[in-house]
PDB file of N, CA, C and O in Angstrom:
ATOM      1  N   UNK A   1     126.104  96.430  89.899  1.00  0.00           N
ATOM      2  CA  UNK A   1     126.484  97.313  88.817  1.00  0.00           C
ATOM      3  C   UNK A   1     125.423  97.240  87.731  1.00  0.00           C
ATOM      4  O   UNK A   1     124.740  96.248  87.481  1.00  0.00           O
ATOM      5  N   UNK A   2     125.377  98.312  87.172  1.00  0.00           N
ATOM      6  CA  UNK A   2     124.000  98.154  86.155  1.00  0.00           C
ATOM      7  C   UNK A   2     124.682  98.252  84.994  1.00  0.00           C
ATOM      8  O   UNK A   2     125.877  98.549  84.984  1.00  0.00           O
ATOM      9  N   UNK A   3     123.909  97.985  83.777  1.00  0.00           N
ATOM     10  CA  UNK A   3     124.131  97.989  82.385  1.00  0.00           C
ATOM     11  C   UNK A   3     123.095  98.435  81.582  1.00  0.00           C
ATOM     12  O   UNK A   3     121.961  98.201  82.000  1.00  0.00           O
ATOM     13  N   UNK A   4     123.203  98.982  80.600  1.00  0.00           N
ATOM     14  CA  UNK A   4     122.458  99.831  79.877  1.00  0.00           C
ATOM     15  C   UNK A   4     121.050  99.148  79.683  1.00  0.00           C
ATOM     16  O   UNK A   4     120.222 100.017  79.409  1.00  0.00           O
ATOM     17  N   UNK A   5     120.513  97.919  79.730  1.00  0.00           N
ATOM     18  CA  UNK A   5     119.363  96.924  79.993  1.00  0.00           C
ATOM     19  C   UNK A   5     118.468  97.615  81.218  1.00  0.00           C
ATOM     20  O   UNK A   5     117.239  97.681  81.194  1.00  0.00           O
ATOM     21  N   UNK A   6     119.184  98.040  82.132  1.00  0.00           N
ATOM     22  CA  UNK A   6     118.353  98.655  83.547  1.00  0.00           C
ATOM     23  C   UNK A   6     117.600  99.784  83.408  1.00  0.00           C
ATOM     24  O   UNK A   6     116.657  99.998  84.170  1.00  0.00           O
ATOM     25  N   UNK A   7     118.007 100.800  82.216  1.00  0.00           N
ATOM     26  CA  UNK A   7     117.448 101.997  82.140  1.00  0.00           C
ATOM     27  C   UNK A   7     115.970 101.332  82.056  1.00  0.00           C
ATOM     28  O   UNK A   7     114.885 101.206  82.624  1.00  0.00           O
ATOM     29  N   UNK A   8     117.083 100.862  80.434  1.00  0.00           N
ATOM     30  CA  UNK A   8     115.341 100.481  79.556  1.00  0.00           C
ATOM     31  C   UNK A   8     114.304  99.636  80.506  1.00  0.00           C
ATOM     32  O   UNK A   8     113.151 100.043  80.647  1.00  0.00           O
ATOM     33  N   UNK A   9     114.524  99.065  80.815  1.00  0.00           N
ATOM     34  CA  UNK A   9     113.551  98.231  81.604  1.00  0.00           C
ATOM     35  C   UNK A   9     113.106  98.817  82.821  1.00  0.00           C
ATOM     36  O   UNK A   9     112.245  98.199  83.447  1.00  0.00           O
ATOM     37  N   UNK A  10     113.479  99.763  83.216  1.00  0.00           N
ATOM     38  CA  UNK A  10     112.931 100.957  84.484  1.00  0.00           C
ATOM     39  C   UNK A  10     111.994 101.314  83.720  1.00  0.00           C
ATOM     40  O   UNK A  10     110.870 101.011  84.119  1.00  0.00           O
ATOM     41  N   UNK A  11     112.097 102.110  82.302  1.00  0.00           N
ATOM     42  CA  UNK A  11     111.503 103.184  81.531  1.00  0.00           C
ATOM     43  C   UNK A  11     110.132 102.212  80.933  1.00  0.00           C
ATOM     44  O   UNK A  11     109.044 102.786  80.904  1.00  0.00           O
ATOM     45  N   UNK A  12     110.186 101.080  80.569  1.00  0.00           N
ATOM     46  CA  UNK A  12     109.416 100.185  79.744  1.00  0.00           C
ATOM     47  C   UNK A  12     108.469  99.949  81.069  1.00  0.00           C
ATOM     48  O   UNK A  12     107.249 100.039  80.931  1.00  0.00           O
ATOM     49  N   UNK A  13     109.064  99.631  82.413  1.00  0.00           N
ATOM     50  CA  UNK A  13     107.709  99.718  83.478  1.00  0.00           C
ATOM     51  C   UNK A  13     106.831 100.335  83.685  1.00  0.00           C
ATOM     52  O   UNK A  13     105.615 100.147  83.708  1.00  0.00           O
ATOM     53  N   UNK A  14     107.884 101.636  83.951  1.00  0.00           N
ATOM     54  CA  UNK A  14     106.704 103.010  84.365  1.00  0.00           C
ATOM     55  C   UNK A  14     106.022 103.433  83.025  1.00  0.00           C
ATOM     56  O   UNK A  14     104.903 103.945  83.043  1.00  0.00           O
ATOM     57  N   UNK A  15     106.589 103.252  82.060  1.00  0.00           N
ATOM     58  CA  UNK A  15     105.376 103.083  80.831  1.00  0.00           C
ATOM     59  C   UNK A  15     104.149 102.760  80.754  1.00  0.00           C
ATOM     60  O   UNK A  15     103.212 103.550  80.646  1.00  0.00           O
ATOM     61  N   UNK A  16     104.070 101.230  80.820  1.00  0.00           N
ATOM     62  CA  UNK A  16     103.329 100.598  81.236  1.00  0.00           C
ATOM     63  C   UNK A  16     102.405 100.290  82.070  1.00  0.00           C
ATOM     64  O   UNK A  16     101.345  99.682  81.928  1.00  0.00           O
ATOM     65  N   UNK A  17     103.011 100.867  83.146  1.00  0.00           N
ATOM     66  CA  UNK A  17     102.237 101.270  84.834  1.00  0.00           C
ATOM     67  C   UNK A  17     101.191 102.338  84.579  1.00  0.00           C
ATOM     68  O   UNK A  17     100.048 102.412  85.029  1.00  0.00           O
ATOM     69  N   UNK A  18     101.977 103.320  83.581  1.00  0.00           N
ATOM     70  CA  UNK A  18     100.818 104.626  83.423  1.00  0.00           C
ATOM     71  C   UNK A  18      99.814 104.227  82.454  1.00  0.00           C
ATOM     72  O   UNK A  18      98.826 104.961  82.457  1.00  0.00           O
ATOM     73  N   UNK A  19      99.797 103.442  81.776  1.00  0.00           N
ATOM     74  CA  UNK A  19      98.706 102.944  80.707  1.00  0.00           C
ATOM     75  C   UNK A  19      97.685 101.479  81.717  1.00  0.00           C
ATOM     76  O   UNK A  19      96.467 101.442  81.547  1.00  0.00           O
ATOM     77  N   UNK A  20      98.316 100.495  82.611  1.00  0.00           N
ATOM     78  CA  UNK A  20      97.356  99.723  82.816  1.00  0.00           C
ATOM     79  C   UNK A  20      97.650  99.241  84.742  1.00  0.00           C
ATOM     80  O   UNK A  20      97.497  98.195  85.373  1.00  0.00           O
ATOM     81  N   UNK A  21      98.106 100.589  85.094  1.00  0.00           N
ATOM     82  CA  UNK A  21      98.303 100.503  86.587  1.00  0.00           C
ATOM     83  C   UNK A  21      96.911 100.370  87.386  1.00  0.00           C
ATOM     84  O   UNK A  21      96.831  99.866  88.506  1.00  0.00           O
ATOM     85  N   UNK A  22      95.933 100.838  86.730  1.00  0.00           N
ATOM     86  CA  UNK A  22      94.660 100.511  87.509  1.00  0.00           C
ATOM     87  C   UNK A  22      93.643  99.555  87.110  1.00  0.00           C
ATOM     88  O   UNK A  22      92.412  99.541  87.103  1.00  0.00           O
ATOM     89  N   UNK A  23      94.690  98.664  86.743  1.00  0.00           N
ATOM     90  CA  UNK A  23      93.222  97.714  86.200  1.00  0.00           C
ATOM     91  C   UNK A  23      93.303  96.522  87.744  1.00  0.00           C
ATOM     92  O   UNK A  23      94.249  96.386  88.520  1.00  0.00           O
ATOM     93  N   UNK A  24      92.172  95.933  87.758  1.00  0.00           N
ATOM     94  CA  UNK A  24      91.388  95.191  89.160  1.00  0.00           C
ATOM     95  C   UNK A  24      92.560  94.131  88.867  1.00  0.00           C
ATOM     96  O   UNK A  24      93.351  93.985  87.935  1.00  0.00           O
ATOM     97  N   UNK A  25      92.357  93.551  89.908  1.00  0.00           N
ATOM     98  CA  UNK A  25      93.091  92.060  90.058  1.00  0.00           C
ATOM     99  C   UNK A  25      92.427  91.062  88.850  1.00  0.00           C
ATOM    100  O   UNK A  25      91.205  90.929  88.776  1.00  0.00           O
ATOM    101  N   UNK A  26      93.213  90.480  88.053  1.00  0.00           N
ATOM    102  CA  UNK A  26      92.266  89.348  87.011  1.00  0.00           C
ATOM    103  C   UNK A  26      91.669  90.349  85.814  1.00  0.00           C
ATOM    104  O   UNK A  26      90.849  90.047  84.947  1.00  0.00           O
ATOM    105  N   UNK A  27      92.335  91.645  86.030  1.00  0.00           N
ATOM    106  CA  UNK A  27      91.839  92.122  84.615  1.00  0.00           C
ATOM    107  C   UNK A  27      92.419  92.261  82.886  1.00  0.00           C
ATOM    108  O   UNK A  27      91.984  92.594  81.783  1.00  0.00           O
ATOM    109  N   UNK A  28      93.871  91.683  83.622  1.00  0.00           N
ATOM    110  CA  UNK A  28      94.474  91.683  82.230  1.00  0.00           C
ATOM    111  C   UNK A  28      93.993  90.913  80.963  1.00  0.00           C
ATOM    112  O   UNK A  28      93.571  89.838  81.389  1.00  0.00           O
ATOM    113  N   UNK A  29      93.868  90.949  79.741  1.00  0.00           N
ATOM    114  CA  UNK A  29      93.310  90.236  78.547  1.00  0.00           C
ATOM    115  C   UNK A  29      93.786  89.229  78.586  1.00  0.00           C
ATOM    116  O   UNK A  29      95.004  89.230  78.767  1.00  0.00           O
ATOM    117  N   UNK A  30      93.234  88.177  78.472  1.00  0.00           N
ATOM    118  CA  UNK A  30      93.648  86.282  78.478  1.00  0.00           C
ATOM    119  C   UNK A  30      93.702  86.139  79.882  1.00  0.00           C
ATOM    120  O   UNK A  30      93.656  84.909  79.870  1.00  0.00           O
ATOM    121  N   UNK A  31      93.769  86.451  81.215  1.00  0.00           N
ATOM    122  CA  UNK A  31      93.844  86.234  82.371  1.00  0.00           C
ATOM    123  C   UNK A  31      93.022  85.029  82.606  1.00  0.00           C
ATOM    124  O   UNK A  31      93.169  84.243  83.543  1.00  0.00           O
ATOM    125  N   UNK A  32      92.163  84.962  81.685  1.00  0.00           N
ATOM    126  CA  UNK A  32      91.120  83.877  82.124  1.00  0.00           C
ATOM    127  C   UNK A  32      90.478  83.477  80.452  1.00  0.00           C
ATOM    128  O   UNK A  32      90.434  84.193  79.451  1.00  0.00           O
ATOM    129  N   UNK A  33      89.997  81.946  80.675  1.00  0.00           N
ATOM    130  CA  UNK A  33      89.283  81.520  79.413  1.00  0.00           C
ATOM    131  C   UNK A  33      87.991  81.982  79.204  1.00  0.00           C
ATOM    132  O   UNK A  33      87.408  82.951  79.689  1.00  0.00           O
ATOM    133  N   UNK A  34      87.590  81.033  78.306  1.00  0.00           N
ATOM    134  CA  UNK A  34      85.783  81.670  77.726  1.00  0.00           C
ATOM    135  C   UNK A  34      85.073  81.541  79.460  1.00  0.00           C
ATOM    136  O   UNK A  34      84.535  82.480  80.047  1.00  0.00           O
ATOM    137  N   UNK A  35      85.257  80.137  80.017  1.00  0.00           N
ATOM    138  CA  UNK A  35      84.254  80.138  81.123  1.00  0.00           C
ATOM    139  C   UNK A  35      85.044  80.660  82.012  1.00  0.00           C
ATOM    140  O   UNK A  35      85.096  79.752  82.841  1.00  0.00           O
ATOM    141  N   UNK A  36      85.568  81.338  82.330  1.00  0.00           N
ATOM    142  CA  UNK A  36      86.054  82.474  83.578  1.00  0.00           C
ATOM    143  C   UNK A  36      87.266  81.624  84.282  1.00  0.00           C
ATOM    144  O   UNK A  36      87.563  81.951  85.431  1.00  0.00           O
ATOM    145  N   UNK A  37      88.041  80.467  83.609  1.00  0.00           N
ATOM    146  CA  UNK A  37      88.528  80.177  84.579  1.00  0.00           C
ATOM    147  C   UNK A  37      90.019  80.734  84.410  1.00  0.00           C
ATOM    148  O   UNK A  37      90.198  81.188  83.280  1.00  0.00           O
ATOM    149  N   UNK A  38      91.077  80.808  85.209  1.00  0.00           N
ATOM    150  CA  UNK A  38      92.371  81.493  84.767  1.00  0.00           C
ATOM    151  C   UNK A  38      93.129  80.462  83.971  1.00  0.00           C
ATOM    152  O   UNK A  38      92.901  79.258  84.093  1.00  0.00           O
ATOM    153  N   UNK A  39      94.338  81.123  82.880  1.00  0.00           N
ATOM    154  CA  UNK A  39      94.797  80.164  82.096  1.00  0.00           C
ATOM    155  C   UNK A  39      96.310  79.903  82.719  1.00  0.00           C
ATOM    156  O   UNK A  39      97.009  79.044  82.181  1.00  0.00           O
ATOM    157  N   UNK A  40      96.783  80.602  83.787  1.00  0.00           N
ATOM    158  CA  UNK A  40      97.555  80.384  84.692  1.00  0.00           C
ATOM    159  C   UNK A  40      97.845  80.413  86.509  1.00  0.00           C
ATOM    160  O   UNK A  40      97.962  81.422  87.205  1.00  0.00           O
ATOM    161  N   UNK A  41      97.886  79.424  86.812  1.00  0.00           N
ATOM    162  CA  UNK A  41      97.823  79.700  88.357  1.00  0.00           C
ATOM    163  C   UNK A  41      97.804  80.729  89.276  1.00  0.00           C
ATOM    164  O   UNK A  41      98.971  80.954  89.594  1.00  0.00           O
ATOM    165  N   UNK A  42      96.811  81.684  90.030  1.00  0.00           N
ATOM    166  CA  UNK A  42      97.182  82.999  90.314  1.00  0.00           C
ATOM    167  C   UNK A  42      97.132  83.838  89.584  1.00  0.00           C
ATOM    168  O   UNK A  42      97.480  84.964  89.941  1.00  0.00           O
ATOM    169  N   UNK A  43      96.832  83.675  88.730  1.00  0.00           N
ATOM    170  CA  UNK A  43      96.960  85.068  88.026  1.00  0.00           C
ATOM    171  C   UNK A  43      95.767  86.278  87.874  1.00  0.00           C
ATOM    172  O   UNK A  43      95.808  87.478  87.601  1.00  0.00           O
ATOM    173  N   UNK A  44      94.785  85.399  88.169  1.00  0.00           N
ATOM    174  CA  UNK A  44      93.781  85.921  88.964  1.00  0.00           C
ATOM    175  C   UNK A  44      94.075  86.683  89.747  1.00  0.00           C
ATOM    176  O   UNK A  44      93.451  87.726  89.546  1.00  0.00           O
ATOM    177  N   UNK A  45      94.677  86.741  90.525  1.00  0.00           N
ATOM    178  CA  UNK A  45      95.449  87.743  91.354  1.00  0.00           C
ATOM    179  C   UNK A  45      96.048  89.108  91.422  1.00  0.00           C
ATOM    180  O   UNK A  45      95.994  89.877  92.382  1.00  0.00           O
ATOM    181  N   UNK A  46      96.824  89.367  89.879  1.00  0.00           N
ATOM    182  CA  UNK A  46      97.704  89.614  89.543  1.00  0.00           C
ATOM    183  C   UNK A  46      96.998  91.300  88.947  1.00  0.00           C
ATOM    184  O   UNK A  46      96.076  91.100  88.156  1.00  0.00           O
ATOM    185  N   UNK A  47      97.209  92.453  89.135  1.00  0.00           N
ATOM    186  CA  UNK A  47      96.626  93.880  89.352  1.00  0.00           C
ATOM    187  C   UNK A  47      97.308  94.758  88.371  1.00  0.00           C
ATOM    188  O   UNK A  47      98.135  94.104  87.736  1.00  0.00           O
ATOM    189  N   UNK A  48      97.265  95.876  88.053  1.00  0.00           N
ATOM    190  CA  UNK A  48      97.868  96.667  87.466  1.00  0.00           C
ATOM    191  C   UNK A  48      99.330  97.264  88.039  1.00  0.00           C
ATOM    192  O   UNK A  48     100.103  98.036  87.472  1.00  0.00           O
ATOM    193  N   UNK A  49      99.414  96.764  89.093  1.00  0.00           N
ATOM    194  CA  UNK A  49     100.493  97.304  90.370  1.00  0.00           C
ATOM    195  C   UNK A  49     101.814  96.131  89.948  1.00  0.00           C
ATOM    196  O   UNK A  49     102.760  95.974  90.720  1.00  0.00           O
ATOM    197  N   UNK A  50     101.723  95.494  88.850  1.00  0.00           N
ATOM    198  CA  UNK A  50     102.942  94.493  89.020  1.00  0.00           C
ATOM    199  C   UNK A  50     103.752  94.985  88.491  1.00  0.00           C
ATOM    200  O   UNK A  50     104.895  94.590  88.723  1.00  0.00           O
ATOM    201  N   UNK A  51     103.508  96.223  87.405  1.00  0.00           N
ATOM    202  CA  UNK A  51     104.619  97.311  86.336  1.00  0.00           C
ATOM    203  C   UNK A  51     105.327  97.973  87.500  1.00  0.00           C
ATOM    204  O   UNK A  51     106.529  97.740  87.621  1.00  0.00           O
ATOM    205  N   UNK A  52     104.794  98.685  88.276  1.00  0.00           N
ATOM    206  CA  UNK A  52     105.478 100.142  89.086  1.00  0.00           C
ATOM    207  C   UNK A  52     106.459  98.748  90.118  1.00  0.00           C
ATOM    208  O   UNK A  52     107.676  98.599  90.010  1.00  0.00           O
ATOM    209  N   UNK A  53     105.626  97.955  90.980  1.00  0.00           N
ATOM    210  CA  UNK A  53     106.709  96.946  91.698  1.00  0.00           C
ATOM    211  C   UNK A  53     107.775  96.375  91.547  1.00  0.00           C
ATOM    212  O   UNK A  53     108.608  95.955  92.349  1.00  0.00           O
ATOM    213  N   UNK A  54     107.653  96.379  89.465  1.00  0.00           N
ATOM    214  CA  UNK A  54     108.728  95.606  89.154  1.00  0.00           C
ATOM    215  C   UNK A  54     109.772  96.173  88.864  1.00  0.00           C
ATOM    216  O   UNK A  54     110.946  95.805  88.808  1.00  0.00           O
ATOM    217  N   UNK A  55     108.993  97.579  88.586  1.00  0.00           N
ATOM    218  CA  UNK A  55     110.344  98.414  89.146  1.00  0.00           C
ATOM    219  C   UNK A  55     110.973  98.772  90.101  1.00  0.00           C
ATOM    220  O   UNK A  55     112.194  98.621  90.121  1.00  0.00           O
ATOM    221  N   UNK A  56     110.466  99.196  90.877  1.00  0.00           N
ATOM    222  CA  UNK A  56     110.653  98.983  92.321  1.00  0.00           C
ATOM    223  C   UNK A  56     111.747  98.163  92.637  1.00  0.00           C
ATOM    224  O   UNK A  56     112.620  98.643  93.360  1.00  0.00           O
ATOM    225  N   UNK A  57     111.877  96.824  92.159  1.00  0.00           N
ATOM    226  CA  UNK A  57     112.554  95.213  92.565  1.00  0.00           C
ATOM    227  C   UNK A  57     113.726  95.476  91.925  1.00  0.00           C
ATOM    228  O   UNK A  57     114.805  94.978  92.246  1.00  0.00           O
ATOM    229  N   UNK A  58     113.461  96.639  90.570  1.00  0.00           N
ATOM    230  CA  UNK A  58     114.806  96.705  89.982  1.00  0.00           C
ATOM    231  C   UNK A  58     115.760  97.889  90.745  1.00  0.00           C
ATOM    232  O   UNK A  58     116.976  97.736  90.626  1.00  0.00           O
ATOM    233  N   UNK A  59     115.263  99.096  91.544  1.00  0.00           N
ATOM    234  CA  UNK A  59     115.657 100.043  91.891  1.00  0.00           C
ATOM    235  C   UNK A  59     116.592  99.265  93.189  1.00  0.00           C
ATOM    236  O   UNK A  59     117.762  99.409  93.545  1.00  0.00           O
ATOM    237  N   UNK A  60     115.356  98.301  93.737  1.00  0.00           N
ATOM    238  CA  UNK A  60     115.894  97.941  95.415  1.00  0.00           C
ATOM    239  C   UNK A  60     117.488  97.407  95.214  1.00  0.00           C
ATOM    240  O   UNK A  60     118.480  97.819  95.815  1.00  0.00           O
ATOM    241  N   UNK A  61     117.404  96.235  94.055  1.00  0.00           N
ATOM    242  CA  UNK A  61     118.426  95.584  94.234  1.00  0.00           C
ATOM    243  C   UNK A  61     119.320  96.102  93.544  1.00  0.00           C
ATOM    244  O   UNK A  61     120.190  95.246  93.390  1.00  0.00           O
ATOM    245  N   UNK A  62     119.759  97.596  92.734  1.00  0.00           N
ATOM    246  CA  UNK A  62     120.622  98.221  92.905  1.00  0.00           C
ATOM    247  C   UNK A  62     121.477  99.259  93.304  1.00  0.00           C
ATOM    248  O   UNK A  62     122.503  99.811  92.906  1.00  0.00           O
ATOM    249  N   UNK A  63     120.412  99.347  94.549  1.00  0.00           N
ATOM    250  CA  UNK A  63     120.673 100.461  95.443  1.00  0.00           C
ATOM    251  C   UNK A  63     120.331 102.169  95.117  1.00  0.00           C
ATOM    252  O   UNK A  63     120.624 102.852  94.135  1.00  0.00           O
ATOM    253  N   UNK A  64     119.691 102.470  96.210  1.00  0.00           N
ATOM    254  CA  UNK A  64     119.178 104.336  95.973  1.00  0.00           C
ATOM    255  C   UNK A  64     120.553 105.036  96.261  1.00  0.00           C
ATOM    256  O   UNK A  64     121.001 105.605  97.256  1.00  0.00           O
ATOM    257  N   UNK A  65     121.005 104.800  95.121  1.00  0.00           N
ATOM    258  CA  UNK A  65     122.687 105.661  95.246  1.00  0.00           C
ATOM    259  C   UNK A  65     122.448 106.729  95.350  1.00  0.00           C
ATOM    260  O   UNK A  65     123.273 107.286  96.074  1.00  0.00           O
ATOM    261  N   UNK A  66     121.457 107.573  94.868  1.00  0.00           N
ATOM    262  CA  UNK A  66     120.638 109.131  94.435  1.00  0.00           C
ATOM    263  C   UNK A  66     121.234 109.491  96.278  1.00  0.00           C
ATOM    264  O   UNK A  66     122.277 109.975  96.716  1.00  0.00           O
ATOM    265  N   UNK A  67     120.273 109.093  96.787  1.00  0.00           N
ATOM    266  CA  UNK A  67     119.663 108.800  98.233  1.00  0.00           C
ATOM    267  C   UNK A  67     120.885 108.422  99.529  1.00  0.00           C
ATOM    268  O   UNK A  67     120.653 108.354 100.736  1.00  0.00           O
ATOM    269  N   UNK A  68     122.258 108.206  98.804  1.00  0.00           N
ATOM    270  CA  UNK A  68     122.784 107.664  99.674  1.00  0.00           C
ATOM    271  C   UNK A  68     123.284 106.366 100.142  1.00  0.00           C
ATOM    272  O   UNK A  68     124.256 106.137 100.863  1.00  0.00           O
ATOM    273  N   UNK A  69     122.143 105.264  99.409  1.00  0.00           N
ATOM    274  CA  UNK A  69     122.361 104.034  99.473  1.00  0.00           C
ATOM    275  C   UNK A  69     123.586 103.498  99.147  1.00  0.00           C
ATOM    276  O   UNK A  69     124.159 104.412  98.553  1.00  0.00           O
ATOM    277  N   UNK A  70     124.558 102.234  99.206  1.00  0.00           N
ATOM    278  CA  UNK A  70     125.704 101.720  98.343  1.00  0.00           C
ATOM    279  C   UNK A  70     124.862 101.135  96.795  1.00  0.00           C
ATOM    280  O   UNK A  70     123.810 100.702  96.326  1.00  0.00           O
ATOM    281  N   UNK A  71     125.980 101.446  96.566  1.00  0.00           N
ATOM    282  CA  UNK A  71     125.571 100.845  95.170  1.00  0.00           C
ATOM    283  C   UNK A  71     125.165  98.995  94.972  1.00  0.00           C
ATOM    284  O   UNK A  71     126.013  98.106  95.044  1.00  0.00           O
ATOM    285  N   UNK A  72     124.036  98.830  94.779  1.00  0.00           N
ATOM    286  CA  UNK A  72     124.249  97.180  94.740  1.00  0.00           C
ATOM    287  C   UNK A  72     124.636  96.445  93.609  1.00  0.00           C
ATOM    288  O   UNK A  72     125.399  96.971  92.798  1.00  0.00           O
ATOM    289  N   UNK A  73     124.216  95.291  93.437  1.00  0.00           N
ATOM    290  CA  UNK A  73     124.206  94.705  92.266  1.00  0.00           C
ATOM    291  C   UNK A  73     123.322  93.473  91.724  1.00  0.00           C
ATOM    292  O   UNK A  73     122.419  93.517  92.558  1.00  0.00           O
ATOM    293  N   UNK A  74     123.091  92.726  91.129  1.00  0.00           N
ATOM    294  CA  UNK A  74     122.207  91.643  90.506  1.00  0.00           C
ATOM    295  C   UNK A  74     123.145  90.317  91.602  1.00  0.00           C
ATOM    296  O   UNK A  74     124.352  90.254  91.838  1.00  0.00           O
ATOM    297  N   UNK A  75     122.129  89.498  92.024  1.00  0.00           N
ATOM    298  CA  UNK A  75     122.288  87.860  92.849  1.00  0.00           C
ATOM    299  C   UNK A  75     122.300  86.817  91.739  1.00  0.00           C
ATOM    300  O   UNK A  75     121.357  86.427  91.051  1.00  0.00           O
ATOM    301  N   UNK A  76     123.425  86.500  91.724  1.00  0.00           N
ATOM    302  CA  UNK A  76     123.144  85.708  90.192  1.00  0.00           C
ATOM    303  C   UNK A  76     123.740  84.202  91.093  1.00  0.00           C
ATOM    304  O   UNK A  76     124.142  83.241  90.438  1.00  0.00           O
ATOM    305  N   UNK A  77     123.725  84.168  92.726  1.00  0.00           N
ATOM    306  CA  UNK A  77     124.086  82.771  93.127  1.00  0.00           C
ATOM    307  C   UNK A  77     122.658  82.130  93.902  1.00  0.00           C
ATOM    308  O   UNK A  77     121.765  82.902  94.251  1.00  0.00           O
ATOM    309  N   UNK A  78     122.578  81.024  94.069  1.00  0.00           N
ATOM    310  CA  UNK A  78     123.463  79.720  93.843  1.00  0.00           C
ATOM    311  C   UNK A  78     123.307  79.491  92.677  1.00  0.00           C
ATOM    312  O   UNK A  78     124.077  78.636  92.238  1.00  0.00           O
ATOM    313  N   UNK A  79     122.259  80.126  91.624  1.00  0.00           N
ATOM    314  CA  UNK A  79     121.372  79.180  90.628  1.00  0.00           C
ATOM    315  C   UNK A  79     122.515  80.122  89.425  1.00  0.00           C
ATOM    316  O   UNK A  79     122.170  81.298  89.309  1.00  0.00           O
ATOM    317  N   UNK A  80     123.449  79.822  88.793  1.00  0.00           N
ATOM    318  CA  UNK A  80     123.874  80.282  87.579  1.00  0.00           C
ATOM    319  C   UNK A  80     123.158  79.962  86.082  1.00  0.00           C
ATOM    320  O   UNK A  80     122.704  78.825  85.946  1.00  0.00           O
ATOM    321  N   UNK A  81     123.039  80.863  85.004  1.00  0.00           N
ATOM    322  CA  UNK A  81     123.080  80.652  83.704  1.00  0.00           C
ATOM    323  C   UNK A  81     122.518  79.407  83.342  1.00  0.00           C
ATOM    324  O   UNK A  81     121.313  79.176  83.237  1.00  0.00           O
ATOM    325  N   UNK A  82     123.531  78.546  83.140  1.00  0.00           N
ATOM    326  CA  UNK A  82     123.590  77.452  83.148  1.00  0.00           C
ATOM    327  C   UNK A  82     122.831  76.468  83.625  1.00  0.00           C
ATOM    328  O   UNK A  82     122.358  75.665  82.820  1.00  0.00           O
ATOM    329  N   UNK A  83     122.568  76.337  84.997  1.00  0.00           N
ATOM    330  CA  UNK A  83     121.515  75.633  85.736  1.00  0.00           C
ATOM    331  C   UNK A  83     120.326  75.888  85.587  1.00  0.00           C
ATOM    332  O   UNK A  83     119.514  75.026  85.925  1.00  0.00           O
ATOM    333  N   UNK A  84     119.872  77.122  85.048  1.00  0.00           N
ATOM    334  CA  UNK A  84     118.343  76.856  85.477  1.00  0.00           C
ATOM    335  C   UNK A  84     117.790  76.385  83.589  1.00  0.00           C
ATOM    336  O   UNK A  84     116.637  76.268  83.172  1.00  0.00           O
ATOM    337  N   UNK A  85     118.577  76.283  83.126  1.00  0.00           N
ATOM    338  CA  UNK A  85     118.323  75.287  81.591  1.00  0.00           C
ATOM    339  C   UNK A  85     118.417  74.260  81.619  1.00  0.00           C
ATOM    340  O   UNK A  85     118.154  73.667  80.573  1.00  0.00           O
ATOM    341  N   UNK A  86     118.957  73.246  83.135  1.00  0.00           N
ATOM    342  CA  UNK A  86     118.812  71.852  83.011  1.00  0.00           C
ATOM    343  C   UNK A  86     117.436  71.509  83.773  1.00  0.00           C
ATOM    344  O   UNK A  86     117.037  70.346  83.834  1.00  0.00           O
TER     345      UNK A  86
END
């Protein structure tokens, strides 16, 4: 089931996607220090393609109802709220 959080965060992707969807792998600003090295694991990696996917991740897991699909919803098991703060 979705909540009014899903729009926005669909809309805030593809935003985003259209302003820095083509930048190279390792091109985002701070991706890396003064001597080239990355300031987080992989992230070097990491492309202009992670906006449109992450929407994508949000569409999959609540189903292409448009399309036919069932409606899904958010996996909030085994790891609850709660647990992943200890």
């Amino acid at each position: 089931m979705a909540d009014s959080h899903v729009p926005k965060a669909t809309r805030s992707l593809v935003h985003y996607d259209s302003l820095y969807g083509s930048l190279p792998a390792g091109g985002f600003i701070g991706a890396t220090d003064k001597e080239g090295k990355e300031v987080l694991q992989g992230i070097g990696k990491v492309d202009g393609t992670v906006f449109v996917r992450g929407a994508g991740l949000i569409m999959q897991a609540l189903g292409w109802c448009r399309e036919g699909q069932e409606e899904g919803g958010w996996e909030f098991s085994p790891i609850g709220y709660d647990e992943v703060w200890q």
